[in-house]
BADREN-194277 format. One record per residue (C-alpha): x, y negated, z. Coordinates in steps of 0.05 Angstrom, whole numbers, plus 5000, padded with zeros to 4 digits. Layout:
XYZ;...
//
This chain:
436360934127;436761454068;437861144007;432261113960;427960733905;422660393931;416560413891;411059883891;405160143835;401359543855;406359133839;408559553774;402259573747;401658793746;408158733717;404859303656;398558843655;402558173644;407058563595;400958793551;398258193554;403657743532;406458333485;399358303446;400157563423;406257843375;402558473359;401858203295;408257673282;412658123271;417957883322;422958493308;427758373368;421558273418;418459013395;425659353408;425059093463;418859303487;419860053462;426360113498;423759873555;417460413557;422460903536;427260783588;421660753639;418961443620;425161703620;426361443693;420561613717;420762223695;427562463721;425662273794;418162603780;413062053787;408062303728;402361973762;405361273770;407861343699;401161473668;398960943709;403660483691;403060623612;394660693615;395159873646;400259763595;395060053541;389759603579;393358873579;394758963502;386259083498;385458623543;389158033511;383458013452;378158083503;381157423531;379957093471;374557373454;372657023527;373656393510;372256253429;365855943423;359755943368;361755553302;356954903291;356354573224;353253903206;351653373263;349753673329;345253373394;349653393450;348353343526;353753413578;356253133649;362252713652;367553163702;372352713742;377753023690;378452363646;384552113622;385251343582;390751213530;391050703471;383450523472;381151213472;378551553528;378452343533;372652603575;371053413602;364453453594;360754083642;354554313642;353454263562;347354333524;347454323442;341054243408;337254423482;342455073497;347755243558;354055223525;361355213543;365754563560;367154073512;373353573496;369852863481;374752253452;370751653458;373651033420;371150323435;369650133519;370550863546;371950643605;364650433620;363351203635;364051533705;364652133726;357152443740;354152073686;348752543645;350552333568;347152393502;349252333442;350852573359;356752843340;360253433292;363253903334;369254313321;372354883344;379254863392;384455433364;387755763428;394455853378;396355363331;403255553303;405355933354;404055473405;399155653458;393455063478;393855073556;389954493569;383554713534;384555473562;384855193631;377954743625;374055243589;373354783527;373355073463;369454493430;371653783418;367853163388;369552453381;363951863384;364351153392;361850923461;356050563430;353251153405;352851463477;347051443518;347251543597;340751893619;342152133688;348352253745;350452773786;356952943813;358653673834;361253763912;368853913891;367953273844;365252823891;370353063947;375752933907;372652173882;372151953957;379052203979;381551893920;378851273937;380251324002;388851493987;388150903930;386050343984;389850604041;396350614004;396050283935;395650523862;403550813860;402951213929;395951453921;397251743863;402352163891;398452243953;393452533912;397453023872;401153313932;393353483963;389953723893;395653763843;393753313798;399152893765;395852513714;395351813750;402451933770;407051303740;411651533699;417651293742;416351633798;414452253759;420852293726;424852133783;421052813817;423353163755;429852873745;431353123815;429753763812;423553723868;417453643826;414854343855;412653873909;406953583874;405054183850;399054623906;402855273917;405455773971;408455094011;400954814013;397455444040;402855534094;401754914124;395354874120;395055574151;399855384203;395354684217;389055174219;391655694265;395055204308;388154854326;384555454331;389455774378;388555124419;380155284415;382156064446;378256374384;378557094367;384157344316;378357584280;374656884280;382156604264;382257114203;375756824170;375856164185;383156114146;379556544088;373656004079;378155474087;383155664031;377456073979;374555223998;382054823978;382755403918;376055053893;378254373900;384254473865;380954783807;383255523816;389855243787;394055953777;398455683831;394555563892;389656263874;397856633869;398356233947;391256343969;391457103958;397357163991;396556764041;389557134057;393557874056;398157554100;393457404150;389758024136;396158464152;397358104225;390558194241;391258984227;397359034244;399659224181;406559124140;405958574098;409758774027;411258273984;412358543921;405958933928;401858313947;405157863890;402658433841;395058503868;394957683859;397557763796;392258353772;386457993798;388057323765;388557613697;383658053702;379457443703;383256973665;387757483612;390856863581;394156523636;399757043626;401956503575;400256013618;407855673641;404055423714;403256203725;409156463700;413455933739;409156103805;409556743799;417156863777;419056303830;415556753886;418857333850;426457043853;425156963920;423057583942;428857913899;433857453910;433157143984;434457674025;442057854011;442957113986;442056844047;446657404082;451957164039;451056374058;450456524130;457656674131;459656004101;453355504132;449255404185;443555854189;438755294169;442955024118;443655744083;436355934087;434755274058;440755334006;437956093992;430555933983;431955373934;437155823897;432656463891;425956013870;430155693812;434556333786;427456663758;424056013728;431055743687;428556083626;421055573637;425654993664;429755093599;423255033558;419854513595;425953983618;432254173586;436654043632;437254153703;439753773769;445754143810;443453683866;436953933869;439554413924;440653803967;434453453945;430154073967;433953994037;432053394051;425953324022;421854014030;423053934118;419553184099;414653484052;413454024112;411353354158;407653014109;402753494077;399353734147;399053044179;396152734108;391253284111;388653114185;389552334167;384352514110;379352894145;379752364210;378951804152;371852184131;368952044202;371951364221;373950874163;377650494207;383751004217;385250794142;391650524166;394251144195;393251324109;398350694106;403650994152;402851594105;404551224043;410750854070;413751614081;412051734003;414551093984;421451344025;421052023989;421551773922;426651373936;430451943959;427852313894;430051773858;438051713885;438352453870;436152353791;441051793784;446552243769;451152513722;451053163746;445453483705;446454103655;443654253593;438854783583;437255093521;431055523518;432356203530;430856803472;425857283504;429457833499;434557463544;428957273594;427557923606;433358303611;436057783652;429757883703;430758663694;438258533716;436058153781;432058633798;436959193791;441058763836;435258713883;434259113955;428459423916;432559773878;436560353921;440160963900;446361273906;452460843879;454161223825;446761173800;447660383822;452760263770;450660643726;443960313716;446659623716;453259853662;447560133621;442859453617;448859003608;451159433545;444359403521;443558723517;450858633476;448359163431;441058803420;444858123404;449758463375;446158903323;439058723317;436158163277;433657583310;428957113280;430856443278;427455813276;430955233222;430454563208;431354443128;431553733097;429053803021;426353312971;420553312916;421152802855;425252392911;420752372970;423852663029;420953353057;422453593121;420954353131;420354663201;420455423203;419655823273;421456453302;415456753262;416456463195;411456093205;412755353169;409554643169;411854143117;412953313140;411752913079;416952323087;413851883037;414851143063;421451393091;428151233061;432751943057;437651663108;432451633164;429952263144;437552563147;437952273216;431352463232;431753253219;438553153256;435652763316;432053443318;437553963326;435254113396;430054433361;434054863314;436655493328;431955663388;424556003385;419855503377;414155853400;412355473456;414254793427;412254823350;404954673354;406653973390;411953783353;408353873293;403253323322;409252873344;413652893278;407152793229;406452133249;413651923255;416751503206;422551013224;422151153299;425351693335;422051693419;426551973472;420952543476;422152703407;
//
């Protein structure tokens, strides 16, 4: 074929919607290197866009750009809620989102009223016998109510964005009065298969059992949760693309037993999967899957070609239409760039290994590679450190994970009906109990490298260099090499000539109590007062910390700030 650039606006424009979007939260910082960025990026756009004549996808590309920076504020806007003073009459319904830790018990309540009106979600911390509460219970109570900040230091608050809660309150559990129960059909599903995984297979197994159907990882021990981590497979207790192709695959495969039209096929899939997105709390991963899973479908039954790129971008666009903020949101971006590497990457990857593996062993080899190249900069962030056996982990384990997921699934529907096929749930949890021992041999090794978090500017003209490299990317050679000369000499000049702000560390002292100041990339600074703690321990402490120096702090500042305020002699492996 005649060489050309392939365009995907669909795909384009999401990629101007998330850029807006995450652009707008420095708007105001003043993060110097992250603006020239940004402007030489729009510039070079327009000027490539312009030499090969596509006005129309430039304006449209620039008008969404325009629109994600708008639409950033509208997404707080979205989710701030009205500012209570005093002592407040609450009323809310305990969600089965409840977590217990060190005698306090934090509770999502839904379907709030304060003082008699519908408000939004609201963090409670109950001290005393929190426990007593279950999820459905109608409660009552006082409290003063303050407002969550979606930013605090740079550091973006996830957990209350994804719930819908910008309120929390804190009560003693004797001041809380239970004056009804009900328990919401994704809530009460999720209670009985719970139930049902945690008798059938035990605390330790259930738990995982549970996460690899819903994606929940709190009741995970910590054990096996690292050992997931540790070896590089903990994408496998997360819902995602792997979850909606089986259950797809389970779906179609009984319905083209039952001779049903494509057409009845096509819908029965949709219901089914808009039904699992619900369960798992439209989590950004499994709504990424779900959408693509339903084009997918929706492009055989057409007969259709199914573009990738193009259907990665509309699931991208309609999840941040609704929800601007999950652009900061690391479950999205590491979904969506994972998806990405491996639509970028994959294809002439896998070309490559064929020539040196079996063709199972290089797909396998290639998918793994391509799903990790795009996510290093969130791995970097989130772990620090990464597992080179993680390729053979994901061998071994994703073809187990493959026979697992769709015979749990039937095991847990049969289970609904007839109680007494509990023990086929048994079966299920000695193959869990043989995966994490396989996790575990792979994260009991020496053979793990450092990460350090990645400058954004980095990120993206690393991502901007993969995709140059892509088979979506196709011009004449000269052009080629041109293109990717020009990109690598911008990034030495950005690093090269243009001021970066750094983040720093600085031990100081005032009339001899030791003061720890921690600046980030935005000059933003919080102050540790060390008084209790002698100078040496806070010397070793602000060196303990140097992992934390020299690198943007964005994403990390806000907890650590929590974490070091209350630290004194003791320095945690977390820390």
């Amino acid at each position: 074929m005649e060489r050309k650039i392939n365009h995907r606006p669909i795909f384009y424009s999401f990629l101007a919607l998330f850029l807006g979007i995450y652009s707008a939260r420095f708007l105001f910082n003043l993060n110097i290197s992250f603006w020239v960025l940004v402007v030489l990026a729009v510039v070079g756009l327009v000027v490539f866009l312009c030499i090969y004549k596509k006005f129309a996808l430039l304006l449209v590309i620039l008008t969404v750009l325009l629109f994600g920076i708008g639409w950033f504020f509208v997404g707080v806007s979205m989710f701030e809620g009205k500012v209570f003073l005093g002592e407040q009459t609450i009323e809310g319904r305990v969600s089965d989102n409840v977590e217990y830790a060190d005698g306090t018990t934090s509770i999502l309540l839904k379907d709030v009223k304060i003082n008699g009106e519908a408000e939004k979600n609201i963090r409670l911390s109950v001290s005393g016998v929190g426990e007593n509460l279950e999820a459905g219970d109608i409660i009552e109570f006082s409290g003063v109510i303050e407002n969550n900040a979606l930013f605090n230091l740079g550091s973006f608050n996830l957990s209350d964005y994804r719930d819908n809660a910008p309120y929390s309150v804190s009560t003693n559990i004797s001041n809380i009065k239970v004056t009804g129960f009900h328990l919401s059909f994704d809530e009460s599903f999720r209670l009985k298969v719970k139930d049902m995984l945690f008798d059938a297979m035990g605390s330790r197994n259930g738990a995982t059992a549970y996460a690899v159907l819903f994606g929940e990882t709190i009741e995970i021990d910590e054990d096996i949760y690292n050992a997931y981590t540790d070896a590089g497979v903990l994408h496998l207790l997360a819902v995602s693309g792997l979850n909606v192709t089986f259950l797809i695959s389970l779906i179609g495969y009984i319905l083209k037993l039952l001779k049903v039209s494509r057409f009845t096929n096509f819908l029965t899939c949709f219901f089914v999967l808009m039904i699992y997105c619900a369960l798992c709390g439209f989590a950004p991963s499994i709504v990424r899957a779900g959408i693509m899973g339903i084009i997918f479908l929706w492009a055989q039954l057409s007969g259709k070609c199914y573009d990738g790129l193009n259907t990665l971008g509309f699931a991208g666009i309609l999840t941040l239409i609704f929800s601007p903020l999950s652009a900061l949101d690391l479950g999205f971006l590491m979904s969506y760039f994972c998806v990405l590497g491996i639509l970028l990457i994959h294809p002439w990857l896998s070309t490559i290994l064929r020539k040196v593996f079996p063709k199972f062993v290089a797909g396998s080899f290639s998918i793994s590679i391509s799903a990790q190249v795009l996510i290093l900069p969130f791995l970097a962030l989130m772990y620090s450190q990464i597992n080179i056996l993680s390729l053979f982990a994901n061998l071994i384990l994703v073809p187990m994970f493959s026979f697992i997921y769709p015979v749990l699934c039937v095991c847990v529907l049969l289970c609904f009906g007839m109680p007494f096929l509990s023990f086929l749930l048994t079966l299920c949890g000695y193959v869990f109990s043989l995966i994490v021992e396989i996790a575990t041999f792979f994260s009991q090794t020496n053979l793990l490298i450092s990460l350090k978090p990645f400058n954004v500017v980095l990120v993206m003209l690393f991502m901007s260099l993969v995709f140059l490299l892509s088979r979506y990317f196709m011009d004449k050679k000269k052009i080629y090499a041109i293109c990717n000369i020009a990109l690598i000499v911008l990034t030495y000049l950005i690093f090269t000539f243009v001021p970066m702000n750094t983040s720093s560390i600085t031990l100081t002292s005032y009339f001899n109590t030791p003061l720890i100041l921690i600046t980030n990339s935005n000059s933003e600074t919080i102050s540790i007062n060390g008084s209790g703690t002698s100078l040496n321990s806070a010397m070793y402490l602000t060196e303990t910390k140097t992992l934390l120096a020299n690198i943007q702090l964005d994403e990390r500042l806000g907890e650590s700030e929590r974490e070091l305020c209350g630290v004194k002699e003791n320095i945690t492996h977390q820390d």
